[in-house]
N, C-alpha and C positions, 0 to 999 in steps of 0.2 A: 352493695359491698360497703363493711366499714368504714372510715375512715381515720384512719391511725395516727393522730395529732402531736403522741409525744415521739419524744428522741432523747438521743444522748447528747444535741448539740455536738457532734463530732468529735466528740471529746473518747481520748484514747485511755483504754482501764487504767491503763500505770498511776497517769496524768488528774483520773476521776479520784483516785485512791488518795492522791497528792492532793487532792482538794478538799477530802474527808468526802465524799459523793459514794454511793453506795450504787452499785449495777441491779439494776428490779429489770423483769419483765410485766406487765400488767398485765391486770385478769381480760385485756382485750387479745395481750399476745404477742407486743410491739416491747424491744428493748428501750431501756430508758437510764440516765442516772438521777439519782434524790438524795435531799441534805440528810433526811430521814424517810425512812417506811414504817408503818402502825408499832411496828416489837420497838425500835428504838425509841418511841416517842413514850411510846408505856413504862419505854423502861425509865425515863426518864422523870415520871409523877412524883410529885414531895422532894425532888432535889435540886430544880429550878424552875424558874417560871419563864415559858418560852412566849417570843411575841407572833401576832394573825392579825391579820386585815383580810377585810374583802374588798379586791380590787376592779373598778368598771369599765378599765379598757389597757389593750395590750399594752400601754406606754407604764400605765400605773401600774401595771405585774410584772414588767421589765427593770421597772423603775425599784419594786419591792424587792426582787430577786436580789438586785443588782446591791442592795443595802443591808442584804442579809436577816430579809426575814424569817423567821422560822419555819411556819405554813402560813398558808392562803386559802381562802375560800371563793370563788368564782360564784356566777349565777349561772343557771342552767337550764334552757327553754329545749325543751325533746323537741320541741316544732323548729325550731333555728337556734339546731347548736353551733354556728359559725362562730359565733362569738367569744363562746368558751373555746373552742378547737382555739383560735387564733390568741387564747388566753396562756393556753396550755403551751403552745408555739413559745411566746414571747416569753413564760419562767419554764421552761424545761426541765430544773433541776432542781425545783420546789415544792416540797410535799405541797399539794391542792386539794381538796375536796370542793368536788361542785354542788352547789345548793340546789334542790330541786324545788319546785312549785311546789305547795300543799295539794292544792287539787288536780295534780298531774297523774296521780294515780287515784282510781276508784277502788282498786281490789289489790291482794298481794301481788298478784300472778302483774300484775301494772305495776308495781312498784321494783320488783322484780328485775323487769325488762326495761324500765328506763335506769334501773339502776346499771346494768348492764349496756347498755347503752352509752351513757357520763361515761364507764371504765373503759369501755372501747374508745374515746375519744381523748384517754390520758390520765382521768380525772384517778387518785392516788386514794379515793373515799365519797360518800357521799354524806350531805348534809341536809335533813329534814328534819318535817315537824308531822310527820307519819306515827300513828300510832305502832300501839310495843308488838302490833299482830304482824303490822305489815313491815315492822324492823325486823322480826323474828325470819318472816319469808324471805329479804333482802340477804340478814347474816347468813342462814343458811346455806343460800346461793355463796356464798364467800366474800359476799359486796361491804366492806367497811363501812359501819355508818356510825354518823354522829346526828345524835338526838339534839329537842331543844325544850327548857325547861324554864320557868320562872314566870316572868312574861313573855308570852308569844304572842306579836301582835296578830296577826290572821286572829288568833281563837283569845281574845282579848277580849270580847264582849262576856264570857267566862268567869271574867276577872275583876272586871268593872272598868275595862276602859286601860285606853294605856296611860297605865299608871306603876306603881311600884308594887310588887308582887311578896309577900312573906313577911308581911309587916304584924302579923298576929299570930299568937301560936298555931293555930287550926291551917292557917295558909302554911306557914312555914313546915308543917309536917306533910302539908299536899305537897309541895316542893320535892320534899326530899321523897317522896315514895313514888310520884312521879320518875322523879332520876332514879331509884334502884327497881322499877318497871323495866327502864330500858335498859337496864343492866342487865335483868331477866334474858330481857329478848335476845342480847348475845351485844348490843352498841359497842364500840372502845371510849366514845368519849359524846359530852354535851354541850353545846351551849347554855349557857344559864346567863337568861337577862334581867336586870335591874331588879336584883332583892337584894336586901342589908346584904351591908360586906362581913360580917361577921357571920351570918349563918353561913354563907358561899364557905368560910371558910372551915366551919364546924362539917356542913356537908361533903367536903372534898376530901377530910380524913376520913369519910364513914362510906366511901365509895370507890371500884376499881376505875372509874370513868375517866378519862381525862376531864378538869372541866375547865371550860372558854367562858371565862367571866368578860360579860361586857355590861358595863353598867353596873358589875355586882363586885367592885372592889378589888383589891389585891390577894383575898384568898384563895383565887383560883390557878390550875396549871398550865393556864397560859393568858394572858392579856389581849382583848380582842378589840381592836380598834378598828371603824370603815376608813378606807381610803380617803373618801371623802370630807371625812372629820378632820385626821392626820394632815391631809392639805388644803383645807380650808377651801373646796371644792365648791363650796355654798355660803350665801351673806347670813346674816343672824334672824331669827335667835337661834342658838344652839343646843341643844340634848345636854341636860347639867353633867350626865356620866361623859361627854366629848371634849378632846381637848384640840385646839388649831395650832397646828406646829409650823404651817404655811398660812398664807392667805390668796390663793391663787384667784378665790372670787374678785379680789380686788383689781390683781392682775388682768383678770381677764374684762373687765370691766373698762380697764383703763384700754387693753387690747379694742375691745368695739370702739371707744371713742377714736382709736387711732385709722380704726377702718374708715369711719364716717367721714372722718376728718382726710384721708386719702382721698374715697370717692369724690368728694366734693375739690379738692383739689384738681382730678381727673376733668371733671365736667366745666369747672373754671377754667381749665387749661384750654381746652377744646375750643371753647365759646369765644375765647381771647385769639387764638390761631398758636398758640404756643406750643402746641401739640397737633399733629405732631412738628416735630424739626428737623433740621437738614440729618443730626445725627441717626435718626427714624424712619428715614427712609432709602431705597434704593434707587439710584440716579438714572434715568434711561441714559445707555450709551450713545456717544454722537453718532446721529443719524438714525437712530430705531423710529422716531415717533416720524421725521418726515416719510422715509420708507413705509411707515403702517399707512400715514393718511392717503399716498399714492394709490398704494396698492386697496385701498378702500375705494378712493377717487374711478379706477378700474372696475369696476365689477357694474354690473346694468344694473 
């Protein structure tokens, strides 16, 4: 049996409408509410530029929700989709697309049915790096998807490495025919990683795609930062295209010395008699212990 991850958060139509939240059912079949669904997001190309993170645990999709991101992309293991389900749980009313593995599908008829699978589990799109055959089988099926173009690290050895993608004429027209392949196949939108920001943005008038510039400058229709980067999730050195708006590495850093510095407290305490203390313990009642020795004293 599926299991049906989104919801509407309890939230009453009146109340959703009052939030600008639009009522969807998903192609699994489960009611939901969303800031946006695929038509508004289309309709929205060339008139603003919407922001996207991929975020690695419910706190950071609660935490995105909660800041008003535009969309999300989640990660998406068909072998243990708990993680996305408990993604989808924590932003409920955020368009998401979940990213599926490269090698998760071998055939259409596979890409298919994990794509159907992400949707039963909430997911508002999917997000691969699935050629235009097996996009094709996917749209078909109804399944939203969002292609990826420029540099894509998996198929990076392609490219020369990860490195910047479109830096010469010949690349920069494999770029764009690339991205109107998956046009072809039926996509709504792509990622496009780390080529000049000027072709992203000569590309983006010459295509119906949405496109998710990350790394490729501000002429894309919507700005794609990791979570991770946005919170400085990690010490340095950094991805030139990344910017730290947090530094919770530091944080958390500073966090482990305070554990260490606990334990070690703990076990000093201990060794000294300081711990525990009269406050730490429960007192036998007058009379319990000589009553138990007795009646121990008693027995053959």
């Amino acid at each position: 049996m599926a299991t049906h991850a989104t919801g509407d958060g309890g939230i009453p139509p009146r109340d959703a409408a009052q939030r600008g939240l639009k009522r969807v059912m998903t192609l699994g079949g489960a009611y939901g509410t969303r800031n946006y669904t695929v038509k508004d997001l289309r309709d929205l190309k060339g008139k603003r530029v919407l922001t996207e993170t991929l975020a690695f645990s419910p706190e950071e999709a609660a935490a995105a929700e909660a800041a008003g991101i535009d969309t999300m992309k989640v990660r998406f293991d068909p072998k243990r989709p708990d993680l996305a389900a408990a993604m989808r749980r924590a932003a409920p009313n955020t368009f998401m697309s979940f990213s599926v593995p490269l090698v998760a599908a071998a055939t259409a008829d596979e890409a298919v049915r994990i794509g159907y699978q992400a949707m039963e589990l909430g997911a508002d799109g999917i997000m691969c790096q699935w050629s235009p055959r097996f996009v094709a089988a996917a749209t078909e099926a109804g399944i939203p998807i969002e292609g990826h173009a420029g540099l894509v690290p998996r198929r990076s050895t392609w490219t020369g490495g990860l490195r910047a993608v479109g830096k010469t004429v010949e690349e920069a027209l494999w770029v764009y025919q690339e991205i109107k392949k998956l046009e072809a196949a039926g996509a709504w939108a792509v990622e496009v990683e780390v080529i000049p920001a000027e072709l992203l943005a000569e590309i983006s008038k010459r295509t119906t795609l949405l496109t998710s510039s990350i790394g490729a400058g501000a002429g894309g229709d919507i700005q794609f930062l990791f979570a991770d980067d946005i919170l400085g999730n990690n010490g340095p050195p950094y991805p030139r295209h990344t910017k730290q708006y947090r530094n919770l590495f530091k944080m958390k850093q500073e966090m482990q010395a305070e554990r260490v510095a606990a334990f070690k407290e703990f076990i000093a305490d201990v060794h000294s008699g300081g711990f525990p203390a009269t406050e730490h313990i429960v007192k036998a009642p007058a009379g319990l212990i000589e009553g138990f020795l007795e009646q121990l004293d008693r027995k053959p």
